[in-house]
C-alpha positions as protocol buffer text, in pm:
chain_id: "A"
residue {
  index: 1
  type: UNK
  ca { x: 2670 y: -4037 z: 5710 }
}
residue {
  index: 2
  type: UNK
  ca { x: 2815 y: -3881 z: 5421 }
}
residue {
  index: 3
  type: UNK
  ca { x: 2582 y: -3770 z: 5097 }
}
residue {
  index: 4
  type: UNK
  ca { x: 2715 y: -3781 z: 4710 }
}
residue {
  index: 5
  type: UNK
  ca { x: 2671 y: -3491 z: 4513 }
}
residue {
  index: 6
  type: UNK
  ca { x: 2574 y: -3594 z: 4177 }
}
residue {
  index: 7
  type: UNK
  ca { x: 2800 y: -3529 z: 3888 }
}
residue {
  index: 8
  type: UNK
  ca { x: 2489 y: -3416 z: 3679 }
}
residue {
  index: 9
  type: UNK
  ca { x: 2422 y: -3028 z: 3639 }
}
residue {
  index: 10
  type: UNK
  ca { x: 2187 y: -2843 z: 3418 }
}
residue {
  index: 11
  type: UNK
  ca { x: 1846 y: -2858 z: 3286 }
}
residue {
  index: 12
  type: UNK
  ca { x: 1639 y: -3165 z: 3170 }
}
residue {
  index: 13
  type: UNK
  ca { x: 1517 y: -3241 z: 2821 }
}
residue {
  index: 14
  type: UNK
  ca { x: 1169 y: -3175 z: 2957 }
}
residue {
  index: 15
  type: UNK
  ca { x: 1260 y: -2826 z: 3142 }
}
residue {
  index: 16
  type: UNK
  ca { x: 1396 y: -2668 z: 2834 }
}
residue {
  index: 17
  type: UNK
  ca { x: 1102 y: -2827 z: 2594 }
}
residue {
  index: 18
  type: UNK
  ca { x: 856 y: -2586 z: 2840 }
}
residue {
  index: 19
  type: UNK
  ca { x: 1067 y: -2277 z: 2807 }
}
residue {
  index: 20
  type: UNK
  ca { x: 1105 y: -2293 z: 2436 }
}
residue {
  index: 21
  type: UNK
  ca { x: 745 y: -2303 z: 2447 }
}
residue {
  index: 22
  type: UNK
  ca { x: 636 y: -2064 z: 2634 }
}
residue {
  index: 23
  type: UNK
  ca { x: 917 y: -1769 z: 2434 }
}
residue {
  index: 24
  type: UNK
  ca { x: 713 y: -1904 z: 2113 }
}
residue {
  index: 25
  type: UNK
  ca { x: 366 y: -1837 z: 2276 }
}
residue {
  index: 26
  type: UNK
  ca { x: 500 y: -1492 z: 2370 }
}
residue {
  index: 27
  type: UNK
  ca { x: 696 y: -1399 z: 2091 }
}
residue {
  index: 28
  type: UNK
  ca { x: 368 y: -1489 z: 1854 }
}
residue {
  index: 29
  type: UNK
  ca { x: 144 y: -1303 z: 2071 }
}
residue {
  index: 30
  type: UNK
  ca { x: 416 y: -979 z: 2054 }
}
residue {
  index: 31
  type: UNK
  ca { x: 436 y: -1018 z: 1668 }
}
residue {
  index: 32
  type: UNK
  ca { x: 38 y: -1041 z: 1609 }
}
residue {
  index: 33
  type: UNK
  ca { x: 8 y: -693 z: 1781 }
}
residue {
  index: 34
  type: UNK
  ca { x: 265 y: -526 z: 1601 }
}
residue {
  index: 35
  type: UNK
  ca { x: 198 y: -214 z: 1407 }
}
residue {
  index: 36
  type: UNK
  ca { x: 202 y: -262 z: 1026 }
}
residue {
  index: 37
  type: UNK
  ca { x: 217 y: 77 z: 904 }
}
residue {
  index: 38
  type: UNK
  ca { x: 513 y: 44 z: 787 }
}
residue {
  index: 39
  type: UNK
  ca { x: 439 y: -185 z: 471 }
}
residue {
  index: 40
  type: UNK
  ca { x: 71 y: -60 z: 450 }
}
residue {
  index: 41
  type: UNK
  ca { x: 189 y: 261 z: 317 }
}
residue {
  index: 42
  type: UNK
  ca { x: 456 y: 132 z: 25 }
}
residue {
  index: 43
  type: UNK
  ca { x: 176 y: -148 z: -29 }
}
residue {
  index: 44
  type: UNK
  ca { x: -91 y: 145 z: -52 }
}
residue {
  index: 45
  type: UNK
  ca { x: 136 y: 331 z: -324 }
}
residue {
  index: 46
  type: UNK
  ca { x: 217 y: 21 z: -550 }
}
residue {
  index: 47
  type: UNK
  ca { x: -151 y: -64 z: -511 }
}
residue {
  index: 48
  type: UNK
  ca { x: -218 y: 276 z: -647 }
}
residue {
  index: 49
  type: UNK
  ca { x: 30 y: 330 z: -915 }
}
residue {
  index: 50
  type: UNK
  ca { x: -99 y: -33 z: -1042 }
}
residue {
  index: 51
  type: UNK
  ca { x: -463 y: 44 z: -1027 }
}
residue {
  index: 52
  type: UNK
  ca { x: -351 y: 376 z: -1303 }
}
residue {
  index: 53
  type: UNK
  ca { x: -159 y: 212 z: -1460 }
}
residue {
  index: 54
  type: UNK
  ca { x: -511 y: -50 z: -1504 }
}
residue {
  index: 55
  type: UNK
  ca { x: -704 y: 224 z: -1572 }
}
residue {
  index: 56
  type: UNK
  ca { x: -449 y: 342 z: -1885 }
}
residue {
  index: 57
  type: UNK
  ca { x: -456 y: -66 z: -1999 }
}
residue {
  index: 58
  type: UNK
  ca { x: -832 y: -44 z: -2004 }
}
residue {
  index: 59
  type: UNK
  ca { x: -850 y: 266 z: -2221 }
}
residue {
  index: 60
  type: UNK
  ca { x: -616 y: 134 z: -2492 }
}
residue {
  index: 61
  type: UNK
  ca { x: -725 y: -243 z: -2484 }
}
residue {
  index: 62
  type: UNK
  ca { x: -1109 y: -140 z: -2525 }
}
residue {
  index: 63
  type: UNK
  ca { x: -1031 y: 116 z: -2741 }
}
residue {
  index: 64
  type: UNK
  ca { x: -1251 y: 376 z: -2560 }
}
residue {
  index: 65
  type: UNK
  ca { x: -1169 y: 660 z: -2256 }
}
residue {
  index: 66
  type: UNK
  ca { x: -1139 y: 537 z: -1876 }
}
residue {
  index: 67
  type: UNK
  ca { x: -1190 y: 750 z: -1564 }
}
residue {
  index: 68
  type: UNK
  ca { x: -981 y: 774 z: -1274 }
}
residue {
  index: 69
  type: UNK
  ca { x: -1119 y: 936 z: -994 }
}
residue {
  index: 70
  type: UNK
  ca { x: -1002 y: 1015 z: -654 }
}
residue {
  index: 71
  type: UNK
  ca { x: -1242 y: 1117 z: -375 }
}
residue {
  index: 72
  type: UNK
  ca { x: -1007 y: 1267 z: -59 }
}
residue {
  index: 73
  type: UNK
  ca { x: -1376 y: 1329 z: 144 }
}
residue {
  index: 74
  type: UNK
  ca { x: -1474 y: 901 z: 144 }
}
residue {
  index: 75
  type: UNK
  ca { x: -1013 y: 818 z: 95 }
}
residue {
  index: 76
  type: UNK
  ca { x: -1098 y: 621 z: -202 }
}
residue {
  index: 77
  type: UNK
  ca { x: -1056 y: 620 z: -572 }
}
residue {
  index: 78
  type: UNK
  ca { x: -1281 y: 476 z: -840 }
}
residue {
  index: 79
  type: UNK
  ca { x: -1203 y: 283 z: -1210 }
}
residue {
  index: 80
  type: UNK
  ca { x: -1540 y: 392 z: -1392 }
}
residue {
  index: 81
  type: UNK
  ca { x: -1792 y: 326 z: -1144 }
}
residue {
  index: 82
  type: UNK
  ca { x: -1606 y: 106 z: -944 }
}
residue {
  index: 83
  type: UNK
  ca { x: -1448 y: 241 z: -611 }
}
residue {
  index: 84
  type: UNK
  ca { x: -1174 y: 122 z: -425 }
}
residue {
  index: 85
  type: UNK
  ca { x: -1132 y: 235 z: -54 }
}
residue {
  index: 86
  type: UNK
  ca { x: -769 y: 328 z: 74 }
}
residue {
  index: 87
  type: UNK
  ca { x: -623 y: 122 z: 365 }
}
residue {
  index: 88
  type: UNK
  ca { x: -769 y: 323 z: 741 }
}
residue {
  index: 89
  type: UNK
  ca { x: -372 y: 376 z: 790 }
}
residue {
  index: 90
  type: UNK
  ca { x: -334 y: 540 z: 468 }
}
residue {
  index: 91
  type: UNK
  ca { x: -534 y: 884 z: 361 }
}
residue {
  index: 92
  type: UNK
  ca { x: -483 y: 1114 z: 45 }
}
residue {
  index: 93
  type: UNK
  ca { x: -284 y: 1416 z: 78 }
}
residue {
  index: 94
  type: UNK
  ca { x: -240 y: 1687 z: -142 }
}
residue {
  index: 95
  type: UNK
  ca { x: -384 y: 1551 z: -522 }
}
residue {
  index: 96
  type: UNK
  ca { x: -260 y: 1808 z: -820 }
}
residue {
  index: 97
  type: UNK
  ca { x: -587 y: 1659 z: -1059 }
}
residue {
  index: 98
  type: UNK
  ca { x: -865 y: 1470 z: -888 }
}
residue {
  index: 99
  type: UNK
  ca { x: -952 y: 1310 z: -1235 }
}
residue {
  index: 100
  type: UNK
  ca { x: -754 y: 1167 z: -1483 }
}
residue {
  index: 101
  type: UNK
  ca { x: -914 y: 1061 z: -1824 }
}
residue {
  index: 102
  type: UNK
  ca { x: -729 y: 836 z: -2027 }
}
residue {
  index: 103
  type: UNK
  ca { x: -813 y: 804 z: -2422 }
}
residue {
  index: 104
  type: UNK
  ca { x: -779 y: 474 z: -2649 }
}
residue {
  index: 105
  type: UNK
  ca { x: -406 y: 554 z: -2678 }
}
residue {
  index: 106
  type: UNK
  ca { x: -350 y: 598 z: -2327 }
}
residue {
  index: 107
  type: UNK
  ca { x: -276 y: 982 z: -2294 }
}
residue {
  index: 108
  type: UNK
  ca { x: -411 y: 1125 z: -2008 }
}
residue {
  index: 109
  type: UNK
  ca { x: -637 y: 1386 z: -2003 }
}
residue {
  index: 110
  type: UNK
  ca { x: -797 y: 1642 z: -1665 }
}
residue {
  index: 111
  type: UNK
  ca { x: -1142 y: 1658 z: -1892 }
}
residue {
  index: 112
  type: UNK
  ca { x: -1279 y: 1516 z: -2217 }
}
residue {
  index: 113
  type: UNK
  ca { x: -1104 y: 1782 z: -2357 }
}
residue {
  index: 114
  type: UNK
  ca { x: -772 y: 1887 z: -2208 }
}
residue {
  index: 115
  type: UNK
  ca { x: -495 y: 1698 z: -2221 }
}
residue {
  index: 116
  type: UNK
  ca { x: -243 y: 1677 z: -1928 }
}
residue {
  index: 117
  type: UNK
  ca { x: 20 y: 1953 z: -1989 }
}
residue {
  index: 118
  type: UNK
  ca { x: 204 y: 1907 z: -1652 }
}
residue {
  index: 119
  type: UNK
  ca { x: 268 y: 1625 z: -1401 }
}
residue {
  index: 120
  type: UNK
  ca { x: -11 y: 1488 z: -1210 }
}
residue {
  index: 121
  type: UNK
  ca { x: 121 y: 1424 z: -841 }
}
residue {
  index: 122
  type: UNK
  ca { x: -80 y: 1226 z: -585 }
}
residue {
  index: 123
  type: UNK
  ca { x: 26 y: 1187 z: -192 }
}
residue {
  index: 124
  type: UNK
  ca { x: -76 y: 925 z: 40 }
}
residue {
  index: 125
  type: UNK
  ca { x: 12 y: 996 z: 363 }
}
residue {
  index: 126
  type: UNK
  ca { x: -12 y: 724 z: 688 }
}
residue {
  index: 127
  type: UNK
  ca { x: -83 y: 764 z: 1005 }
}
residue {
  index: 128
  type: UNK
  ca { x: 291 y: 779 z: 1151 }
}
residue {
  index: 129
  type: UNK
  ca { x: 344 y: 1086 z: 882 }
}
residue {
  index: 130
  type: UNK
  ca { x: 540 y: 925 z: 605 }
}
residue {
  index: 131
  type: UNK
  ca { x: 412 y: 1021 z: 272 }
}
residue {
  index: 132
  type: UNK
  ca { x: 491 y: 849 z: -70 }
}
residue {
  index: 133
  type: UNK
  ca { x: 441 y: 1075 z: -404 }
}
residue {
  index: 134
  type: UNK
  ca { x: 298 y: 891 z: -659 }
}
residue {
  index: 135
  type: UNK
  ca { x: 332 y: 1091 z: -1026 }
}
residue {
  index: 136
  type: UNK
  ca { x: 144 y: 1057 z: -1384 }
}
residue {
  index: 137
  type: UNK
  ca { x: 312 y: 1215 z: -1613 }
}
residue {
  index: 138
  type: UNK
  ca { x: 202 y: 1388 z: -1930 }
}
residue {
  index: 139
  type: UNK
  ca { x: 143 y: 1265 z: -2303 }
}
residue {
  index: 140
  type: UNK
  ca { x: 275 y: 904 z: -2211 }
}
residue {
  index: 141
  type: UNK
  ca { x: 125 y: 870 z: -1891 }
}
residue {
  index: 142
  type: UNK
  ca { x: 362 y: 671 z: -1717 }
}
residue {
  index: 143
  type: UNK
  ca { x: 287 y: 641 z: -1330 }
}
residue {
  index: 144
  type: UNK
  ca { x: 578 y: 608 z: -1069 }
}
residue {
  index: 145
  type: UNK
  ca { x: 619 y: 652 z: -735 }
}
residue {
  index: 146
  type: UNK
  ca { x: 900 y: 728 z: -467 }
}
């Protein structure tokens, strides 16, 4: 008795519907457990920048001065009384003015008195080492960061 091999080779419809599954149950499991460093820092920064950049809006809009005030002992900064916490990735490094007053035209000052006379630089610094410079500078108080 002779047997017929059967001209059909490869997978079925159904064998290839449970691999495709399982490499999407892995690859989301892989991707949820990813480090995210790596945009928490840059988001930190812009976050930042934006929140001084609030502060100044405040101070001219209202027509009266606005604090800025970083706190490297709790990693957080604070709008008046309010206090935002930086991301646990994310810490403050080296901070040239802890407190930056802006008046009702937006210049920055260090105290109710003093205007800024040189740039302002704040560093946040994550976990893996990068650090992004954030900078306020003098008389217009424009904030960037690089």
């Amino acid at each position: 008795m002779t047997t017929q091999k059967s001209n059909y080779c490869g997978f079925t419809l159904i064998e290839i519907a449970i691999t495709l599954i399982v490499i999407g149950i892995l690859a989301t499991v892989i991707t949820i457990n990813l480090p995210r460093s790596t945009v928490n820092l840059n988001t930190q920064a812009e976050l930042l920048a934006n929140n001084i950049r609030y502060t100044q809006n405040l101070a001219m809009t209202k027509g009266e001065r606005y604090r800025f005030k970083i706190s490297t002992q709790t990693n957080s900064y604070s709008i008046n009384n309010s206090t935002i916490y930086l991301d646990k990735q994310t810490s403050f490094g080296p901070v040239t003015n802890n407190l930056i007053i802006f008046n009702s035209n937006g210049i920055p000052y260090i105290d109710t008195k003093t205007p800024l006379k040189e740039t302002a630089t704040i560093a946040l610094t994550a976990t893996d080492g990068r650090t992004v410079i954030i900078t306020i500078y003098p008389e217009t108080g424009s904030v960037t960061y690089e």
